[in-house]
mmCIF file of the C-alpha atoms, coordinates in Angstrom:
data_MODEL
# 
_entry.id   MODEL 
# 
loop_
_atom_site.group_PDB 
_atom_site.id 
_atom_site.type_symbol 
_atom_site.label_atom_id 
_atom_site.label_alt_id 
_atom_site.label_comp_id 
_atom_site.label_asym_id 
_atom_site.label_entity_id 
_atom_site.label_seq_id 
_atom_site.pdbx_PDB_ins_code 
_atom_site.Cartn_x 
_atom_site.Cartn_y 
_atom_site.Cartn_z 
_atom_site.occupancy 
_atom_site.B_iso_or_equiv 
_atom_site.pdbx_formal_charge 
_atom_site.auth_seq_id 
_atom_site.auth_comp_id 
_atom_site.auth_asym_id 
_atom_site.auth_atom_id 
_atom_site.pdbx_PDB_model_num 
ATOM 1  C CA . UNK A 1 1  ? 81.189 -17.325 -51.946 1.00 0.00 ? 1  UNK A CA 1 
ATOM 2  C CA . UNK A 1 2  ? 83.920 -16.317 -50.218 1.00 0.00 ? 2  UNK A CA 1 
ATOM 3  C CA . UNK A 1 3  ? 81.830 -16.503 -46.641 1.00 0.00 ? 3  UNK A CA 1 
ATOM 4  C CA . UNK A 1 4  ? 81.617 -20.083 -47.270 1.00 0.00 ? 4  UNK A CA 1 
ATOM 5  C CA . UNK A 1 5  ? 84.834 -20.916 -48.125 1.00 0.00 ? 5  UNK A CA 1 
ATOM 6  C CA . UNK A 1 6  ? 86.159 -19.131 -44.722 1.00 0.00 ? 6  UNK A CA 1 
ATOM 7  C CA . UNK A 1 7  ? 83.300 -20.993 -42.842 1.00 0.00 ? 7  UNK A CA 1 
ATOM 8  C CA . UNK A 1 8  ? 84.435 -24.482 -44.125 1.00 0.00 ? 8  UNK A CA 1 
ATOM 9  C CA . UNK A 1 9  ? 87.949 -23.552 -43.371 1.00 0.00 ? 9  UNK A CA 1 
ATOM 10 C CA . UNK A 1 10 ? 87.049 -22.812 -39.907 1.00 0.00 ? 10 UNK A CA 1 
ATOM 11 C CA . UNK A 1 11 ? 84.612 -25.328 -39.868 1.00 0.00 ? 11 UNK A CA 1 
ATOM 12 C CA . UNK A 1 12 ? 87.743 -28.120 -41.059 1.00 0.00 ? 12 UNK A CA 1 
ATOM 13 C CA . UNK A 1 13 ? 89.795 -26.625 -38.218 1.00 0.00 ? 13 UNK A CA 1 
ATOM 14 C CA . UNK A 1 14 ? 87.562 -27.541 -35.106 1.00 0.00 ? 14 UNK A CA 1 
ATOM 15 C CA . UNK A 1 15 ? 86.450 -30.621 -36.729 1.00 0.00 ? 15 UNK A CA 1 
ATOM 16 C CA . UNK A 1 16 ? 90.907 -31.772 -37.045 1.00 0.00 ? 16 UNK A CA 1 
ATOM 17 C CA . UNK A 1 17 ? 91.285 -30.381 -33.195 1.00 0.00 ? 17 UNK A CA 1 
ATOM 18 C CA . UNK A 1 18 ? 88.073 -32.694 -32.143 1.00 0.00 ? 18 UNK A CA 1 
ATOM 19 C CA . UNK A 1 19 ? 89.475 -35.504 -33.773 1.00 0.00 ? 19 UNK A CA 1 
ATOM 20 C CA . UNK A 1 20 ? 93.274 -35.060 -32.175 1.00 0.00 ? 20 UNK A CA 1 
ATOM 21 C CA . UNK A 1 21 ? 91.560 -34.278 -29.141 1.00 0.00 ? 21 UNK A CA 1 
ATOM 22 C CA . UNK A 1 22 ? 89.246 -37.442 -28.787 1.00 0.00 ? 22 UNK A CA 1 
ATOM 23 C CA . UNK A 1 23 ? 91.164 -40.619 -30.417 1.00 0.00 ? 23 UNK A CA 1 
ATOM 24 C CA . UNK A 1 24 ? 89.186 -42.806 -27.847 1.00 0.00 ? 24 UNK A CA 1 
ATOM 25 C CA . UNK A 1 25 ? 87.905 -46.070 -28.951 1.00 0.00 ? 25 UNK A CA 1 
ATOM 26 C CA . UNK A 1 26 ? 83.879 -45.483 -29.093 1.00 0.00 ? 26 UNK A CA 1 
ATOM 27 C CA . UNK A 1 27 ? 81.104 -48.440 -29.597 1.00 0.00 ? 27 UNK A CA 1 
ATOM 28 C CA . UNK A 1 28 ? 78.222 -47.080 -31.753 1.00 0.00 ? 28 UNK A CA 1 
ATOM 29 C CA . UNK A 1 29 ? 74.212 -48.281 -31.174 1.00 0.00 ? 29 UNK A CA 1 
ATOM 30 C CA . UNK A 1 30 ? 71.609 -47.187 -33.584 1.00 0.00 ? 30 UNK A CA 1 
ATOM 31 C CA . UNK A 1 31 ? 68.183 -49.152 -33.133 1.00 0.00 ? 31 UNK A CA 1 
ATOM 32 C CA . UNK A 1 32 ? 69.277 -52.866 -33.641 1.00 0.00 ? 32 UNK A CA 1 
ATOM 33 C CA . UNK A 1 33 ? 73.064 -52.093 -34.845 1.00 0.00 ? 33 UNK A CA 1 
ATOM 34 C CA . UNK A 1 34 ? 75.726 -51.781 -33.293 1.00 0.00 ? 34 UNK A CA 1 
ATOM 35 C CA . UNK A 1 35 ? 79.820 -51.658 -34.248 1.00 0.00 ? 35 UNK A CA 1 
ATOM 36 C CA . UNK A 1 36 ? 82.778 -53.132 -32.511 1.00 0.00 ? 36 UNK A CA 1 
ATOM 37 C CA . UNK A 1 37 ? 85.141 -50.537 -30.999 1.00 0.00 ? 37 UNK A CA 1 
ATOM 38 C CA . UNK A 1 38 ? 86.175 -47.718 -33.458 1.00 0.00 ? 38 UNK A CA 1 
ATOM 39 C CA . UNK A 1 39 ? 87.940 -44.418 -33.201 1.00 0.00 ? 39 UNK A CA 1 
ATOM 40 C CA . UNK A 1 40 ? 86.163 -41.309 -32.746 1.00 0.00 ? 40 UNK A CA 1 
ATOM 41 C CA . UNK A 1 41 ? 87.738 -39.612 -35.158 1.00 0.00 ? 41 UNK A CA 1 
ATOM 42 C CA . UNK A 1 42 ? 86.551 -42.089 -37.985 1.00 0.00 ? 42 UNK A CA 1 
ATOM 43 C CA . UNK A 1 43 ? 83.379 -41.469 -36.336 1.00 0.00 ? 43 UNK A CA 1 
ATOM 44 C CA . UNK A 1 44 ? 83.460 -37.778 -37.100 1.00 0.00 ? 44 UNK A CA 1 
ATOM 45 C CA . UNK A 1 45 ? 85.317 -37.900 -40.129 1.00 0.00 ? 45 UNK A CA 1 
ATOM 46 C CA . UNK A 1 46 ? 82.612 -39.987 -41.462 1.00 0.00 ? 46 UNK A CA 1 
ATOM 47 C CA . UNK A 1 47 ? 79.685 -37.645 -40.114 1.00 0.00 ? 47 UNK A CA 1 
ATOM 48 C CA . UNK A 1 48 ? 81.350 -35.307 -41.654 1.00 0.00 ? 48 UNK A CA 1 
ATOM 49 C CA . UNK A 1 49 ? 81.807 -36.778 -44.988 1.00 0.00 ? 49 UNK A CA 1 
ATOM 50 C CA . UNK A 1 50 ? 78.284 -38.146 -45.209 1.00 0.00 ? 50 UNK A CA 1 
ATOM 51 C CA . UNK A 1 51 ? 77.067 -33.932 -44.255 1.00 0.00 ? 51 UNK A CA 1 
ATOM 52 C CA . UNK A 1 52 ? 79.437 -32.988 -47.314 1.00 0.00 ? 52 UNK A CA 1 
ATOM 53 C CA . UNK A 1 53 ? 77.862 -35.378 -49.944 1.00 0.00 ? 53 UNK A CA 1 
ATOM 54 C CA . UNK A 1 54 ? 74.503 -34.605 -48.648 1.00 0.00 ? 54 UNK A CA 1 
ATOM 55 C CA . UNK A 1 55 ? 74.688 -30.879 -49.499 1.00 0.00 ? 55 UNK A CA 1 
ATOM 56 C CA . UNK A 1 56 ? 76.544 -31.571 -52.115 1.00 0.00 ? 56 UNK A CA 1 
ATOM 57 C CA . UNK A 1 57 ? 73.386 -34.199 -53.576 1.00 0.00 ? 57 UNK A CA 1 
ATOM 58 C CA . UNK A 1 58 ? 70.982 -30.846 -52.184 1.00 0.00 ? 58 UNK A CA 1 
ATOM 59 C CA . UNK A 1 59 ? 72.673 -28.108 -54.098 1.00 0.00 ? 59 UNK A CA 1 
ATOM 60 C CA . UNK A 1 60 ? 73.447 -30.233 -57.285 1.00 0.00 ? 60 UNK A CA 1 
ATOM 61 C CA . UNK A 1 61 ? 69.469 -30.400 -57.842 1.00 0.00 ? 61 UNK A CA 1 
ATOM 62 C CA . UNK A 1 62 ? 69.264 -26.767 -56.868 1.00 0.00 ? 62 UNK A CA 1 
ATOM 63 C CA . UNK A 1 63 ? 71.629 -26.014 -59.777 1.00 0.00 ? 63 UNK A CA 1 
ATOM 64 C CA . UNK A 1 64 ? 69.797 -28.080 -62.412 1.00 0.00 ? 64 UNK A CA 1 
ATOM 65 C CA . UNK A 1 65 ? 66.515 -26.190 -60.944 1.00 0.00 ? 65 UNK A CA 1 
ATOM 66 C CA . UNK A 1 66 ? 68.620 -23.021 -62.075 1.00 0.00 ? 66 UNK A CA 1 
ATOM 67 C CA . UNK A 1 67 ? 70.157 -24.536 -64.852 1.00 0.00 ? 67 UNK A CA 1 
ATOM 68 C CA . UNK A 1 68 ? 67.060 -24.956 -66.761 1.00 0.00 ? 68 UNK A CA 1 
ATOM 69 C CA . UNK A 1 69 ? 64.930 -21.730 -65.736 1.00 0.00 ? 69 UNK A CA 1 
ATOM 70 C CA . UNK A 1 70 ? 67.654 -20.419 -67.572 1.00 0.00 ? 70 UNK A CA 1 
ATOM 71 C CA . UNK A 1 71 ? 68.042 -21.884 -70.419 1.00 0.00 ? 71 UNK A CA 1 
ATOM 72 C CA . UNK A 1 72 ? 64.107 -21.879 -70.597 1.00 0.00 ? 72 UNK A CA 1 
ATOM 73 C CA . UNK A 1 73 ? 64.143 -17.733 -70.366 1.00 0.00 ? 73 UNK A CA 1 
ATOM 74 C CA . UNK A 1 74 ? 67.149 -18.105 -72.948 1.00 0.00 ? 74 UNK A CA 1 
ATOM 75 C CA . UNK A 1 75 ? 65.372 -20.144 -75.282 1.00 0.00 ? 75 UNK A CA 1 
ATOM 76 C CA . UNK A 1 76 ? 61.802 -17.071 -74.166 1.00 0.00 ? 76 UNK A CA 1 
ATOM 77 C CA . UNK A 1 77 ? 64.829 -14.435 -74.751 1.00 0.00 ? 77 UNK A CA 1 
ATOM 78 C CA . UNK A 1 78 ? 65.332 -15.721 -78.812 1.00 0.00 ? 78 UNK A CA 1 
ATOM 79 C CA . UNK A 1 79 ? 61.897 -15.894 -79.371 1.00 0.00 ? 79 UNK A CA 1 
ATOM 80 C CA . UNK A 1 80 ? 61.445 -12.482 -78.128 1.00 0.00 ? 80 UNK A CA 1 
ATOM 81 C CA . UNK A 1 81 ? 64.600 -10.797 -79.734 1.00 0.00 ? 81 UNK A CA 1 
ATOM 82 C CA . UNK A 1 82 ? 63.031 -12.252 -83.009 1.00 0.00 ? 82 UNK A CA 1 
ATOM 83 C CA . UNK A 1 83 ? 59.219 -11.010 -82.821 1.00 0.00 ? 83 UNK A CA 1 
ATOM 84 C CA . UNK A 1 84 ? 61.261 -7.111  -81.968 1.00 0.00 ? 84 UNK A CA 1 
ATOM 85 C CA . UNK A 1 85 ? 63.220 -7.494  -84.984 1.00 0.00 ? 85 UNK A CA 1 
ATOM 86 C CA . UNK A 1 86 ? 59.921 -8.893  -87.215 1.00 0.00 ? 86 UNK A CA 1 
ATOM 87 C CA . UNK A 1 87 ? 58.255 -5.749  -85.855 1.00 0.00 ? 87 UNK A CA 1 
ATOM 88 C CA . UNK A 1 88 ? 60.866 -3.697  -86.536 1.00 0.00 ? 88 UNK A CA 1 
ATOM 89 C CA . UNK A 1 89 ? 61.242 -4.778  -90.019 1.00 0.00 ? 89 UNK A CA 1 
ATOM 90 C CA . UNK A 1 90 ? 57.044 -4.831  -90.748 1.00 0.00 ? 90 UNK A CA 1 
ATOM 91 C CA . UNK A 1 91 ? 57.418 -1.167  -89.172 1.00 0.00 ? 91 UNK A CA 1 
ATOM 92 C CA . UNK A 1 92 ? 60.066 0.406   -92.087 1.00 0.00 ? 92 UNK A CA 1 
ATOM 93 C CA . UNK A 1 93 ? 58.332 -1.197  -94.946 1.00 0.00 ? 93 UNK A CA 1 
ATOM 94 C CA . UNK A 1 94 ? 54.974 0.317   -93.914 1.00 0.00 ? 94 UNK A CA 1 
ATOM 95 C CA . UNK A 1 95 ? 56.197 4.029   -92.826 1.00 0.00 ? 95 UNK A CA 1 
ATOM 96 C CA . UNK A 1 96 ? 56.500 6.398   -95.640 1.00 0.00 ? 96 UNK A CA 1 
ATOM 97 C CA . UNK A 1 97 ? 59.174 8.356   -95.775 1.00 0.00 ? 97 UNK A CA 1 
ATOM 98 C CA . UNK A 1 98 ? 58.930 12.254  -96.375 1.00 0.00 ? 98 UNK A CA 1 
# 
């Protein structure tokens, strides 16, 4: 966890020098669109931001993935811990004691 946290930090630095660094107006073309002058820095703050909520979207269904194997061997876990505890009881009434 904490690797990640460093990378992003690091990761937030060069992207803020970049964006001081290049404040030159920039027309964008993709296929058939295309903007009127904008800065580059809006240009990689949105890139950036768009990255961020896609692995944010990415791990959020990775957690619910988790989330419910979980709760699933949980629920497996119960079922379990109660069959032991039948057994246990079905073995004490049916041993004789000396």
């Amino acid at each position: 966890m904490h690797v990640y946290l460093v990378g992003a930090v690091i990761f937030l630095a060069l992207m803020v020098a970049f964006i001081f660094q290049n404040p030159a107006p920039v027309e964008l073309n993709f296929l058939t669109f295309s903007t009127p002058e904008i800065s580059l820095a809006l240009v990689v703050l949105i890139a950036a931001l768009g990255g961020a909520l896609i692995t944010f979207l990415l791990d959020s269904v990775r957690y619910f993935k988790i989330a419910r194997t979980i709760k699933e061997l949980r629920n497996n876990n119960g079922a379990l811990q109660k069959q032991i505890k039948e057994l246990q009881a079905a073995k004490t009434t049916t041993t004789p004691t000396p």
